[in-house]
C-alpha positions in Angstrom: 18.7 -7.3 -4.2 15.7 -9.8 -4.7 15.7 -9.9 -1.1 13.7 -6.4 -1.7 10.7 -8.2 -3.3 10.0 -11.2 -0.3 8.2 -9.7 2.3 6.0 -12.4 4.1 2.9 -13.1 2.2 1.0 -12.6 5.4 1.6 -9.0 5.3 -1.0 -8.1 2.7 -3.6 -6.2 4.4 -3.7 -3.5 6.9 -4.6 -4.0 10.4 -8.0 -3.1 11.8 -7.4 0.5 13.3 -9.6 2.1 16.1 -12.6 3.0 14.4 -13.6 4.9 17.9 -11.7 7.6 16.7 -13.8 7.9 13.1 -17.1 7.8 15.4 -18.3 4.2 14.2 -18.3 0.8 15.9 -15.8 -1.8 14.5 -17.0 -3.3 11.3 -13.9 -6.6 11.0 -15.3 -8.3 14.4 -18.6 -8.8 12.9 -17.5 -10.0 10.0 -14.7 -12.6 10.8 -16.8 -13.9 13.6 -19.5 -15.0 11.0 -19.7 -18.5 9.9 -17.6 -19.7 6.5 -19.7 -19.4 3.1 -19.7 -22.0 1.0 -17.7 -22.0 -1.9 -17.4 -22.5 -5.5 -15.2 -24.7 -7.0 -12.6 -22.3 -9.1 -11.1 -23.1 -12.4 -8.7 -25.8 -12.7 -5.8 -23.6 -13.4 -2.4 -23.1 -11.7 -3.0 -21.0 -8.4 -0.3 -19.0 -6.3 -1.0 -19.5 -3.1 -0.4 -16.7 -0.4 -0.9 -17.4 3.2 -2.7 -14.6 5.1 -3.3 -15.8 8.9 -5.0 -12.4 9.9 -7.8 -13.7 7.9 -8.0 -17.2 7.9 -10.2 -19.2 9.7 -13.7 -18.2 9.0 -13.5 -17.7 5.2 -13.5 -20.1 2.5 -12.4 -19.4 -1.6 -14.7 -18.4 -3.6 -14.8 -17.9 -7.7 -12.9 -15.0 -8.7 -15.5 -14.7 -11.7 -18.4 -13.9 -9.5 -19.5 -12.9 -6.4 -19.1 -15.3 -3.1 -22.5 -16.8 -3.3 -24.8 -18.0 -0.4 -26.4 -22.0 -0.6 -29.8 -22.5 0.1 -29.2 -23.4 3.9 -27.5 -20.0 4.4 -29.1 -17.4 6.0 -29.2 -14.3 4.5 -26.9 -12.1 5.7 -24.2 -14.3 6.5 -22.0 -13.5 3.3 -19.3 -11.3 4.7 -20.9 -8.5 2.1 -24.2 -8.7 3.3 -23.2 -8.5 7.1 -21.7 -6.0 6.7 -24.7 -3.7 5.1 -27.6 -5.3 7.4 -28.7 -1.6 8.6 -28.9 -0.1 5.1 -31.8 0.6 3.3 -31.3 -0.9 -0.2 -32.6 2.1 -2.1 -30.4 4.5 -0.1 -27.4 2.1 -0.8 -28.2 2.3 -4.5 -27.9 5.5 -4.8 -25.1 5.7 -3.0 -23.4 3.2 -5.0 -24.0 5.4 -7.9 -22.6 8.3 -6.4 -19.4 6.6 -4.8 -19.1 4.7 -8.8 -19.5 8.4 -10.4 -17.3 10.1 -8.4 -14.2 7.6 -8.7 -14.3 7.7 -12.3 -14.6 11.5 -12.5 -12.4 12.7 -9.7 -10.7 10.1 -7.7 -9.2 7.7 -10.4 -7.2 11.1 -11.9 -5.3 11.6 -8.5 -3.7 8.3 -8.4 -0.7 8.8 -10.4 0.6 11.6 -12.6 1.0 9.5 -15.8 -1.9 9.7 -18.3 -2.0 6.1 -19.1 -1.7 4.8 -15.7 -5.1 7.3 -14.8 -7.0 6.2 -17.6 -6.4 2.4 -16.1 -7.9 3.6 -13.2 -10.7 5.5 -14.8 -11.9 2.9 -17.2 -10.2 -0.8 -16.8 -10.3 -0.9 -13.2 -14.2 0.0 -12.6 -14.5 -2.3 -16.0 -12.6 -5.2 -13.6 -15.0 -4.7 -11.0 -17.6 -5.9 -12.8 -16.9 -9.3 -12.0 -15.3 -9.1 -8.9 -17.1 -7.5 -5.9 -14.2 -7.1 -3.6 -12.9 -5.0 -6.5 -16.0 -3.0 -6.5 -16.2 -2.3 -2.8 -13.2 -1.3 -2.3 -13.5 1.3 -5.5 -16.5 2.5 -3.3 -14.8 2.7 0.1 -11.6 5.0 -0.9 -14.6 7.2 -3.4 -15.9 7.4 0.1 -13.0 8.5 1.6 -12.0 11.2 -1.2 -15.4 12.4 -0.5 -15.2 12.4 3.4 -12.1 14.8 2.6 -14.1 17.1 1.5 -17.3 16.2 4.1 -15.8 15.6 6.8 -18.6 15.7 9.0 -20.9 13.3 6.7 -21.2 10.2 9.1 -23.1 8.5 5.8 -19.5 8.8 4.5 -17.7 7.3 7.4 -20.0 4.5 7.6 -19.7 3.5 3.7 -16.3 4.0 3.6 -16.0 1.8 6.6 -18.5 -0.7 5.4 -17.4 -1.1 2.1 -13.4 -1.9 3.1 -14.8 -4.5 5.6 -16.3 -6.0 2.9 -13.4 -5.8 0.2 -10.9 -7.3 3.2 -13.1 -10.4 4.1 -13.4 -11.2 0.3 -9.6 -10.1 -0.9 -8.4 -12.2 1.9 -10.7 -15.5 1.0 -9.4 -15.2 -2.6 -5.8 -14.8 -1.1 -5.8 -17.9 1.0 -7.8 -20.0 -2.2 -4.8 -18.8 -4.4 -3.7 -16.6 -7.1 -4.6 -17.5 -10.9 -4.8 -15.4 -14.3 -8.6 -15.2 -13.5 -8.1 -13.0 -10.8 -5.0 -11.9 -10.8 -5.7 -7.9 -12.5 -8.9 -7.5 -9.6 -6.8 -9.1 -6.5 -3.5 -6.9 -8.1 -6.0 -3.4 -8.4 -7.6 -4.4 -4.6 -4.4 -4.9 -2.5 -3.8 -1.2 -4.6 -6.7 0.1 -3.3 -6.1 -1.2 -0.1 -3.1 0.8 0.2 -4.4 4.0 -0.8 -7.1 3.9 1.7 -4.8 2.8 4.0 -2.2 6.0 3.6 -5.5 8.4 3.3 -7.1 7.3 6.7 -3.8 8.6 8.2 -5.3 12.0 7.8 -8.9 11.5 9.9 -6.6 9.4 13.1 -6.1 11.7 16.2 -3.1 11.2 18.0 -4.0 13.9 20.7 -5.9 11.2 23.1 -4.7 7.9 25.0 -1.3 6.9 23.7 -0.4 9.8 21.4 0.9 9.4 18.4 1.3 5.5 16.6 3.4 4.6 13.9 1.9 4.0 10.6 2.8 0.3 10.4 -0.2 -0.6 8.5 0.6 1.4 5.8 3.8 -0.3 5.5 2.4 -3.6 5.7 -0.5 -2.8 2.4 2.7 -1.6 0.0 4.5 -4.8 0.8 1.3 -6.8 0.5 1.2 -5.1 -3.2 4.4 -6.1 -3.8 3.7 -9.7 -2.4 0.8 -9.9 -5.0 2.5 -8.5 -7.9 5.7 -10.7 -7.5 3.1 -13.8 -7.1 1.4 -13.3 -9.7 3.5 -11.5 -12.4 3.3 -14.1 -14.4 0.0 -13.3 -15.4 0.2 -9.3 -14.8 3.3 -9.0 -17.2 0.7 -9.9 -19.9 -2.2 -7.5 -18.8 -2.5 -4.7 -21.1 -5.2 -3.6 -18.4 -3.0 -2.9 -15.1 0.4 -2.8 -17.0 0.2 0.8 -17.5 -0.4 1.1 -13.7 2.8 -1.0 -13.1 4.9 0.9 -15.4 3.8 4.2 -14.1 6.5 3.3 -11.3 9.8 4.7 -12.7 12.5 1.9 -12.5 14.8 1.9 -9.8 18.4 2.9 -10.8 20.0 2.9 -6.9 23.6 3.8 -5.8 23.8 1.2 -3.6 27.7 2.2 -2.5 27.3 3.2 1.3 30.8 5.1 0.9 29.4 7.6 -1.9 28.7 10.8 0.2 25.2 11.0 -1.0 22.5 13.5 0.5 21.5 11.2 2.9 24.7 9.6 3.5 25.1 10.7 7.6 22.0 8.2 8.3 24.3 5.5 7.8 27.3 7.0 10.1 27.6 3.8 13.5 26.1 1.2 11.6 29.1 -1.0 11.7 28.9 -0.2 15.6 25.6 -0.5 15.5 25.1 -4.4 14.2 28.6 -5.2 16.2 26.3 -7.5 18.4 24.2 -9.0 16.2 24.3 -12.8 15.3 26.2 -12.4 11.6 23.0 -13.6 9.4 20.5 -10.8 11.1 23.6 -8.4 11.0 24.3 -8.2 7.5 20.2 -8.3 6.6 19.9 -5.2 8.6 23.1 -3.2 7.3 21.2 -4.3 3.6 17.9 -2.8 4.8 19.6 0.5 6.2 21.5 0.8 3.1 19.0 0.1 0.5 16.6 2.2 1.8 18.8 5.0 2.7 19.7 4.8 -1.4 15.8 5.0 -2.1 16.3 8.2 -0.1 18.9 9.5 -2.3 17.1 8.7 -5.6 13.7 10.5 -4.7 15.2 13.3 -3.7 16.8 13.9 -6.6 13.8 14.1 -8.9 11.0 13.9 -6.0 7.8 13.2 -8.4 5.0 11.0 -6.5 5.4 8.1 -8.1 9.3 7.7 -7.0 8.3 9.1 -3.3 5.5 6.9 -2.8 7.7 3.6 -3.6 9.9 3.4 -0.9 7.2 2.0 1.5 6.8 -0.8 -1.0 10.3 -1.1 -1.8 11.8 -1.5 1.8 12.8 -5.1 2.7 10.9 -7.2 5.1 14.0 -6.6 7.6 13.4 -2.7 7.6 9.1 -2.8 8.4 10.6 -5.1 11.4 13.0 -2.6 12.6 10.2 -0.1 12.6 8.0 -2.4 14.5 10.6 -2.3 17.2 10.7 1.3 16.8 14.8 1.3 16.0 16.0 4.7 16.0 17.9 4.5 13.0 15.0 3.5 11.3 12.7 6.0 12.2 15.4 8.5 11.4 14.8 7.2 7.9 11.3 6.9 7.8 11.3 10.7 8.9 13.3 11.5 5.8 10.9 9.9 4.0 8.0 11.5 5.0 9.3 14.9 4.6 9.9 14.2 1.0 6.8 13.9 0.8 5.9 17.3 1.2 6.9 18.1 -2.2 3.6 16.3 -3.1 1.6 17.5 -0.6 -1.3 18.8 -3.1 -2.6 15.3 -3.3 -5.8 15.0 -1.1 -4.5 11.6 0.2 -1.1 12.8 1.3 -2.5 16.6 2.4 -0.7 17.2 5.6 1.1 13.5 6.2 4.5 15.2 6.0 4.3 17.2 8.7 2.3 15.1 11.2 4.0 12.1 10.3 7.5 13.6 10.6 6.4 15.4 14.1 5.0 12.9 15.5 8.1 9.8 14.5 10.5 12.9 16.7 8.2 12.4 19.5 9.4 8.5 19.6 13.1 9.1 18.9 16.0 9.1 21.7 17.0 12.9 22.0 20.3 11.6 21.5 19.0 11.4 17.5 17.1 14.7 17.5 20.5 16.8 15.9 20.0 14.3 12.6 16.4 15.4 12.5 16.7 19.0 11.4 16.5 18.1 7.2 12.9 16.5 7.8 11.8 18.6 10.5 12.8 21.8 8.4 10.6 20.3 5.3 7.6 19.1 6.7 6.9 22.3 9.1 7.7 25.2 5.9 5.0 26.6 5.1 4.7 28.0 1.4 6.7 26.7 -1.5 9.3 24.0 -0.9 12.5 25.9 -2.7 15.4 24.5 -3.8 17.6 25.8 -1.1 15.4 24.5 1.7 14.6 21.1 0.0 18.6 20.7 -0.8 18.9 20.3 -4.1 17.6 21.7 -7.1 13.9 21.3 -7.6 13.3 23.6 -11.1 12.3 21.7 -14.4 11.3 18.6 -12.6 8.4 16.7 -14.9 7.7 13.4 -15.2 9.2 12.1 -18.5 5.9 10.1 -20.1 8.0 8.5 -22.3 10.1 7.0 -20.8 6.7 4.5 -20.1 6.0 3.7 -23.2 8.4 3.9 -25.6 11.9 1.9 -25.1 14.6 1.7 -22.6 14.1 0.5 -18.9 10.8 0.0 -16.9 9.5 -1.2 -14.0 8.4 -4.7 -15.7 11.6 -5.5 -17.1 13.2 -5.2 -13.1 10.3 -7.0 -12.4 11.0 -10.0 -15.1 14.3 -10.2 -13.5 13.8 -10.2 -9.8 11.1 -13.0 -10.9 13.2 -15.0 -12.3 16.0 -14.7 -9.4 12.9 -15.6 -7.0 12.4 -19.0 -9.2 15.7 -19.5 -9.4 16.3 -19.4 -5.6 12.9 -21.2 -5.1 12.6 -24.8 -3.7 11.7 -27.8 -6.0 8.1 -28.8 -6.1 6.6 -32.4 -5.3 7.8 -35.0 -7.6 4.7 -35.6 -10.2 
């Protein structure tokens, strides 16, 4: 099981996509071409280290108390922040910081989970974070940019800040990433790889697949819930003890999976051939891929029984290492999966960052799959093209009385933290010895 939570540390940040299609030039090439700033020494503390290649190269760490400064013999704009706001007029930006800041406390923070506490971290203790960590900041303004594009979505001034402002998060996050975790920045670098998966998911929305190439898989969303999980697991020990970001943790439900592949579950038939199926496979790679059909196939089967967000919206985080590969290779029996999973998302398809994913995402994963696999398609094809209400006899099972059960957060009894604590203490357990002192 604590196989789930090792996905490759280089994994924590989504690729550049093709910003021809928003209307704007590319804002990552200028920035990773510029020359490294000169850092500050951090605090001697112990540091997590997480490798992230993407980024590496042209960025150096910098203190996670303040912003990545610039020495005397730096030119001005050649802080990866500053590059990336050269053209904008520093009153407009203002202004539009205030804006962007306003609107994410009032409207965007409250449509991040459906548990009270877990909003009111993102309302007050995340923008309260910020303060002292920029990369926090812009990426608070680039996804209030986004929400705001949603409803804009002809405002170029939008597209441009919410472009601008992710650059700038990524080239900072990723610095601080390759310098190393520590308690001082664990909560900001834990709340930005969050942030970096929401605007990840909602960009979905504004991609057109109707040109060159069609429709693409949405690999990098995949690859910004692993790198959350990649932070959290690095750096838990510190974020077990934050009461800022703990109630955003624990607004995950705990998992309780039926990992038997032999229970005839809803989702069961995606499993029928996989003994054929891995017949050829060296035994190692084998086995790793029956565990990532089978434990994802159980996330399935748990979602659907109580399909709330916050269970749904797990599963791309949850998936093991083994499984994003398989989708990267564009296995069938894999896509089938991730089909299934999109269409359960449908039954939270009021959420202006998931508005409409169902349906294009299911459409478009049957326009990659063998016809030979079309007859298992029916379930998620049925749910993400109904229109109206998602009943209980379409959906499959019984969909009445469903709430989230607040409780269950903050009072006793099993959360996500405690799973955490263990899979934590497997991962030391398993880990291999340090230098001698």
């Amino acid at each position: 099981m604590h196989k789930t939570f090792t996905a490759r540390c280089d994994e924590v940040h989504p690729v550049c996509g093709n910003c021809s299609k928003h209307g704007v030039s590319c804002d990552f090439a200028g920035v990773f071409e510029s020359p490294p700033t000169p850092g500050v020494s951090s605090p001697s503390t112990q540091k997590t280290n997480i490798s992230t290649p993407a980024f590496s190269g042209n960025t150096t760490s910098a203190s996670p108390s303040s912003p990545m400064p610039a020495s005397a013999l730096t030119p001005i704009y050649q802080t990866p922040r500053d590059l990336v706001r050269t053209n904008i007029n520093p009153a407009t930006s203002r202004l539009l910081e205030l804006r962007l800041m306003h609107h994410f406390t009032a409207k965007t923070s409250l449509t991040f989970s459906e548990i009270a506490a877990a909003r009111h971290a993102w309302q007050v203790e995340i923008p309260e974070i910020s303060y002292d960590a920029q990369y926090l900041m812009d990426a608070i303004l680039a996804v209030a940019a986004l929400h705001l594009r949603a409803q804009n979505p002809n405002d170029q001034a939008l597209v441009r800040a919410s472009h601008r402002y992710m650059a700038s998060s990524l080239a900072q996050y990723s610095s601080l990433l390759n310098g190393g975790l520590s308690e001082f920045n664990a909560e900001a670098l834990f709340s930005t790889s969050a942030l970096i998966a929401m605007q990840t998911s909602a960009s979905r929305r504004f991609e057109d697949f109707q040109g060159d190439g069609g429709y693409t898989l949405p690999l990098a969303w995949f690859h910004s819930f692993q790198g959350v999980k990649t932070v959290v697991m690095a750096s838990w020990q510190w974020l077990r003890q934050s009461n800022r970001v703990s109630p955003i943790i624990n607004g995950q439900p705990a998992l309780n999976l039926d990992l038997d592949p032999y229970r005839k579950l809803f989702f069961s038939p995606l499993l029928e051939g996989v003994d054929h199926q891995i017949e050829g496979l060296p035994e190692p790679l084998g086995e790793e891929t029956r565990q990532a059909y089978e434990h994802a196939v159980a996330f399935l089967n748990w979602a659907h029984l109580k399909p709330s967000r916050s269970r749904i919206l797990g599963f791309a985080a949850t998936v093991s290492r083994r499984f994003v590969e398989l989708l990267a290779q564009h296995d069938p029996r894999t896509l089938l999966i991730v089909s299934c999973f999109f269409a359960e998302m449908r039954a939270v398809d009021n959420v202006w960052w998931l508005q409409g994913m169902a349906k294009r995402e299911v459409n478009g994963i049957c326009s990659l799959l063998p016809s030979a696999w079309w007859p298992m398609m029916e379930w998620a094809l049925r749910i993400a093209n109904h229109e109206g209400p998602v009943t209980d006899e379409i959906w499959g099972t019984r969909l009445t009385g469903i709430r989230i059960d607040e409780d269950n957060f903050v009072a006793g009894g099993a959360t996500v933290s405690s799973h955490i604590d263990i899979l934590a203490s497997i991962i030391e357990a398993y880990a291999p010895p340090g230098p001698p002192d």
